[in-house]
N, C-alpha and C positions, 0 to 999 in steps of 0.2 A: 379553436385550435384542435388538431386531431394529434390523439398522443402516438408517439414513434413505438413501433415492435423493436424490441428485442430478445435477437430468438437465441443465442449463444455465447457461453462463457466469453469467449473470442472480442465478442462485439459489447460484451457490456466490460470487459477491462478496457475495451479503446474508449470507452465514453466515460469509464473513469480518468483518464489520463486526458483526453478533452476538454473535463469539468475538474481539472487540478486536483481530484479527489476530494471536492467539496458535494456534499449530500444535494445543497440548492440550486446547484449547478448542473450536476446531473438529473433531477426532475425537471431544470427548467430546456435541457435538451432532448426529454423525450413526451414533454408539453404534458407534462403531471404537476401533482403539487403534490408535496411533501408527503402530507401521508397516505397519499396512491403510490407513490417511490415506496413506503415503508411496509405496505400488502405486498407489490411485486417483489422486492428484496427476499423476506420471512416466506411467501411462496415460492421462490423460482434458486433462492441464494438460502435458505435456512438460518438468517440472521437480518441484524436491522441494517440500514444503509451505513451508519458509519465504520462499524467494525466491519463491515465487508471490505470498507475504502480504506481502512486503517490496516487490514492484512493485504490491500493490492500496493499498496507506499511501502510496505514493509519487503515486501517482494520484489517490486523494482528496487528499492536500495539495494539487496543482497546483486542484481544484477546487475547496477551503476559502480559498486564499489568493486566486485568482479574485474570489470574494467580501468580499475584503478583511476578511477575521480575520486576529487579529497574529498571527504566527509563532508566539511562546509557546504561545498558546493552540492552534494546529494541533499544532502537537508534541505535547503533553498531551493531547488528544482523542485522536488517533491510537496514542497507549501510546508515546512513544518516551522516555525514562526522562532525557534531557537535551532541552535545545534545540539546543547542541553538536551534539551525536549524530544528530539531526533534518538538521541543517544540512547538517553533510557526507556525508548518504547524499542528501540532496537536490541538493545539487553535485556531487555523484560521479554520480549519474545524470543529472539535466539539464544539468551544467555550469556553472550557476549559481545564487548565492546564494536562498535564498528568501525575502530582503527586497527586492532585485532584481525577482525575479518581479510578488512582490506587489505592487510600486509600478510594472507595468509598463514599468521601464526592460529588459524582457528579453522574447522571446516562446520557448516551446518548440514545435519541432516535433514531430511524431508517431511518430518514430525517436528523442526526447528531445536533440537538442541542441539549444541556445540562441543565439539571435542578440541579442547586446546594443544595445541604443539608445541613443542620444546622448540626454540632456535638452535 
């Protein structure tokens, strides 16, 4: 098998959203194994595959919840195997809750902290 180019930012968040944000899934759509994904990631992305795929889940949440889908249902699109689990990888990186978010009492910035708002 001949392994797939990928040459832009663009094209390797579509193939993580592809491979559900699972590392194995995406080596096995650009016909690599695992750790030819984890050289190309550390050279082309300056981290290893999963935290790259844990900050692009983290990123479409903020733009799923934007659009006002319930949290549940972000969580389960995005593979996260609880809403729990969802929760506080999403408050551990923004700071804040993702009901919070979603109901616009909180805004994130672009370095990910949150500025909460009064109702």
């Amino acid at each position: 098998m001949a392994r797939k180019d990928v040459q832009t930012l663009e094209q390797w968040a579509e193939l993580a959203k592809q491979a559900k944000y699972d590392p194995v899934a995406v080596a096995r759509l650009l016909n690599v194994g695992p750790r030819q994904l984890r050289r190309y990631t550390r050279k082309i992305l300056n981290t290893t595959p999963q935290r790259w795929l844990d900050e692009q889940r983290l990123t479409q949440a903020t733009a799923m919840l934007k659009s006002q889908e319930l949290v549940k249902t972000v969580a389960f699109d995005l593979g996260f195997k609880t809403v729990a689990h969802f929760s506080n990888r999403f408050k551990a990186r923004y700071g804040v809750c993702p009901k919070e978010y979603r109901e616009g009492r909180a805004i994130i910035s672009t370095v990910g902290e949150a500025a909460n708002l009064k109702p």
